[in-house]
matplotlib code that plots the C-alpha trace (Angstrom):
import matplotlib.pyplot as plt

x = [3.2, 4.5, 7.9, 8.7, 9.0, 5.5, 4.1, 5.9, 4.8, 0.8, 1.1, 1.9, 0.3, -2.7, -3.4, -1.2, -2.9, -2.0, -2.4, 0.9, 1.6, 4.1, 4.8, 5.4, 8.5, 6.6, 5.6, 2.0, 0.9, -0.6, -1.9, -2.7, -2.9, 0.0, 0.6, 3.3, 4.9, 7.4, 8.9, 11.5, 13.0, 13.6, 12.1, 9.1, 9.3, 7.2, 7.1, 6.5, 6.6, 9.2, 7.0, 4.7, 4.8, 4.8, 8.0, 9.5, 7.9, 9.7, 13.1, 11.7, 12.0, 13.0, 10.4, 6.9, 4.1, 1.8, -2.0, -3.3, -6.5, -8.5, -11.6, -15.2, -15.7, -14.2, -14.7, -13.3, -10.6, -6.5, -4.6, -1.1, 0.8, 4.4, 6.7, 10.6, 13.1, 12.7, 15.5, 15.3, 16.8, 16.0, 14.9, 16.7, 13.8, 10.8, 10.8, 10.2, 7.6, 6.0, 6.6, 5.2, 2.5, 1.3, -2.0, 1.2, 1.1, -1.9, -1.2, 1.9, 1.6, 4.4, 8.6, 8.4, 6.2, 8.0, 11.3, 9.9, 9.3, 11.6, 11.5, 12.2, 12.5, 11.1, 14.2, 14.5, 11.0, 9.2, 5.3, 2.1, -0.1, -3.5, -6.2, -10.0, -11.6, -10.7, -12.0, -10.3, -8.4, -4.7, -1.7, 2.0, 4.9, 7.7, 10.8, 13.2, 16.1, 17.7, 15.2, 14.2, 10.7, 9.5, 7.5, 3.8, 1.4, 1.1, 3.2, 2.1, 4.6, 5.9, 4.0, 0.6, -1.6, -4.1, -7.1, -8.9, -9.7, -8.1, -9.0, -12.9, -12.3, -10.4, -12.4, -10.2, -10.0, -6.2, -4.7, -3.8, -3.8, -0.6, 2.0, 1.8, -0.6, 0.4, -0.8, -1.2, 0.3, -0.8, -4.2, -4.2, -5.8, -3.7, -6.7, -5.8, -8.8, -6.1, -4.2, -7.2, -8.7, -5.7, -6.1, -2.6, -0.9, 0.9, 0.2, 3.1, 2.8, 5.3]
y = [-19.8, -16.9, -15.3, -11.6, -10.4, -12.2, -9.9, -7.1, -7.4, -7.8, -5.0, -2.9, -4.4, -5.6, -3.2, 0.0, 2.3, 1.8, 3.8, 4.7, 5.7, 8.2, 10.8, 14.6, 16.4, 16.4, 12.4, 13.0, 10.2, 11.1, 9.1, 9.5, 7.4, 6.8, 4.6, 2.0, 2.6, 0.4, -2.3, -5.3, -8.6, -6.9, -2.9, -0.9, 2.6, 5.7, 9.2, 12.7, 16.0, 17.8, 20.6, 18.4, 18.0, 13.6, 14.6, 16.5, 13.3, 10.8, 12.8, 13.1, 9.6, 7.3, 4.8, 4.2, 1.4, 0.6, -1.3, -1.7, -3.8, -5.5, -6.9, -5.9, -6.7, -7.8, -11.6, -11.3, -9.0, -9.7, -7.4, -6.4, -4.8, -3.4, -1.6, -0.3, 1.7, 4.1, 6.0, 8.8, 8.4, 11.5, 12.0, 9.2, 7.0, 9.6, 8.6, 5.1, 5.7, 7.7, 4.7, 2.5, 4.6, 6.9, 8.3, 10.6, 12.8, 14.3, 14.7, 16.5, 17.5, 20.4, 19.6, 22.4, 20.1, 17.2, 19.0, 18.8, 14.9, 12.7, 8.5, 6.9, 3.4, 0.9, -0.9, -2.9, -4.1, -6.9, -7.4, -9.6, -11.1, -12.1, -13.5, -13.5, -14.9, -18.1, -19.6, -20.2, -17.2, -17.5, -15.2, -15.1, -12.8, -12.2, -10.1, -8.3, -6.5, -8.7, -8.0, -11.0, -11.4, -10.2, -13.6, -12.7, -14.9, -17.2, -20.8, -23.8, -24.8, -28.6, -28.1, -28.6, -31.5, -31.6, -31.1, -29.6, -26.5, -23.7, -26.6, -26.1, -22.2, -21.3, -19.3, -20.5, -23.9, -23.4, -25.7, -29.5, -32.1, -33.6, -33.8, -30.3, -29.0, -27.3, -24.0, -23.7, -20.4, -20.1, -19.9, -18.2, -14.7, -13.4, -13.2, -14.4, -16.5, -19.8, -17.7, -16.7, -20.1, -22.3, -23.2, -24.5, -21.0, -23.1, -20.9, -18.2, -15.1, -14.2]
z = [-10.4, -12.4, -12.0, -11.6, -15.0, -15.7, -13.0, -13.6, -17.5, -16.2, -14.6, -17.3, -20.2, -18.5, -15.8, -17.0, -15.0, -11.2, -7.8, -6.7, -2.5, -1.3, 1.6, 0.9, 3.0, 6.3, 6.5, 5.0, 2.8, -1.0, -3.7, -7.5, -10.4, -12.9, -15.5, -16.1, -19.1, -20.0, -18.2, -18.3, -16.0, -12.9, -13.0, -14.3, -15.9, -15.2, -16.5, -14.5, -15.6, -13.3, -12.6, -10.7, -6.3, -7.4, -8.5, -5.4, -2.8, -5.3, -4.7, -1.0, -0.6, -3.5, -2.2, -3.3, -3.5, -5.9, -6.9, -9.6, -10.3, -13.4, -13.5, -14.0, -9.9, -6.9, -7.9, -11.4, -10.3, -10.5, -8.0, -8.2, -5.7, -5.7, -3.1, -3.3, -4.4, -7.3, -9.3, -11.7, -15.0, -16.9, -20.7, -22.1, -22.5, -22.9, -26.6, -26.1, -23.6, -26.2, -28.8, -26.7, -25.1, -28.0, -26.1, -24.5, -27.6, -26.5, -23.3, -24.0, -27.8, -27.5, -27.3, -24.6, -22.2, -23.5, -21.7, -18.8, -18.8, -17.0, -16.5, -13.1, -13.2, -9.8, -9.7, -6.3, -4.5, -3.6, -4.1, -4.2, -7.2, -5.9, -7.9, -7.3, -10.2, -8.5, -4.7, -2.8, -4.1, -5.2, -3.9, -5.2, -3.1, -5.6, -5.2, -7.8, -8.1, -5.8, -3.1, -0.5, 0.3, 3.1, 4.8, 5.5, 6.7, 9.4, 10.1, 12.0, 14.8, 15.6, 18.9, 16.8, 18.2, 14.9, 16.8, 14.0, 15.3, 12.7, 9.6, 10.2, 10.8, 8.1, 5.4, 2.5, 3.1, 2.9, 6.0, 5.4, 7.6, 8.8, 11.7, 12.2, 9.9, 7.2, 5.5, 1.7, 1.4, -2.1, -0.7, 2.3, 2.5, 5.8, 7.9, 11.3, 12.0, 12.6, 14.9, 16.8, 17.0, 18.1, 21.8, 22.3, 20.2, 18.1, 14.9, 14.4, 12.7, 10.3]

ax = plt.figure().add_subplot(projection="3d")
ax.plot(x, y, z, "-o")
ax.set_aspect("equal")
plt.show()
C-alpha cells in the first residue's frame, strides 16, 4: 500500500502530464491536459496563464478532477485519479515551477508572458491508484488534506449464506470465503457482477 504523498509524488514525477475536468459558468463540462508541476505531503501545484478560460472555470468553481495514465497499454498501465478543492496562490512559486520544470522556458520565454502566470495548488481531495500491470488488478482510495474517503465499492452483509454464487462470478477473483464472505477491496474492480448475482441481496453497495 502507498500513502498519499507516494501517490501524489507519482503523479507528478511519473505521469506529469494529466487530464484535468472542470465546468465553465453555465454547468458545461471541459477538459484539457495540464501538467503537475510541483507537489508535496498533502497538495499538488499547477500553473495557468491568467488570460486563459481554464483559468476563469477554476475561479468558477474551485473544484476539479484529474487522470493521468502511464504505460505503453491498457495492461501495463498505472492510473491515477484525483478530485477536490483547488486554491490560487499567485506568482510566488512560478520560479520554482520553472526550476523544477525547465521545458517552461520555452513555452513562456518572455517576463511579459511570465506575468501573466499564476500557481494554484489542489489542496483538499481524495482519489484512487489503480494498477494494471498486475491480475487481478490492484486499487488504492487515498484522501488528503484532511479529506475522508468517500467508500466505493460494494460490502457483504451478515445475512450472507455462502452459497457461492458471487465467488464463481466475480471477474477478479476478489471475494473470500468465510462467515459472510468477504471482498478484497484491494482487488475489486467496482463492477457490480456480485450484486447482480446474489439471490438472497445480501451484497450492499457503498
Amino acid at each position: 500500500m502507498m500513502n498519499a504523498a507516494d501517490i501524489l509524488s507519482f503523479l507528478k514525477n511519473n505521469i506529469h502530464s494529466t487530464v484535468f475536468a472542470t465546468n465553465d459558468k453555465d454547468g458545461f463540462p471541459h477538459t484539457c491536459v495540464i501538467d503537475i508541476m510541483l507537489c508535496d505531503d498533502t497538495s499538488i501545484y499547477f500553473l495557468t496563464s491568467k488570460g486563459k478560460d481554464f483559468y476563469n472555470r477554476l475561479n468558477n468553481q474551485l473544484f476539479v478532477s484529474i487522470s493521468g495514465m502511464k504505460g505503453n497499454d491498457t495492461l501495463s498501465t498505472v492510473v491515477v485519479s484525483v478530485r477536490g478543492k483547488v486554491r490560487e496562490l499567485g506568482n510566488n512559486l512560478v520560479g520554482e515551477v520553472f526550476r523544477q520544470n525547465p521545458y517552461m522556458e520555452k513555452i513562456y520565454p518572455t517576463s511579459a508572458s511570465r506575468e501573466m502566470l499564476t500557481v494554484f495548488q489542489l489542496f483538499e481531495g481524495e482519489g484512487e491508484f489503480f494498477d494494471l500491470r498486475q491480475q487481478p488488478p490492484f486499487h488504492q482510495s487515498f484522501s488528503f488534506g484532511g479529506k475522508e474517503v468517500t467508500p466505493i465499492g460494494y460490502k457483504i452483509l451478515d445475512t450472507c449464506n455462502q452459497c457461492g454464487k458471487c465467488l464463481s462470478a466475480c471477474p477478479s477473483k476478489c471475494i473470500e470465503q468465510g462467515t459472510p464472505f468477504h471482498i478484497r477491496e484491494e482487488n475489486c474492480i467496482h463492477c457490480g457482477t456480485c450484486y447482480k448475482t446474489c439471490p438472497y441481496t445480501a451484497i450492499r453497495k457503498l
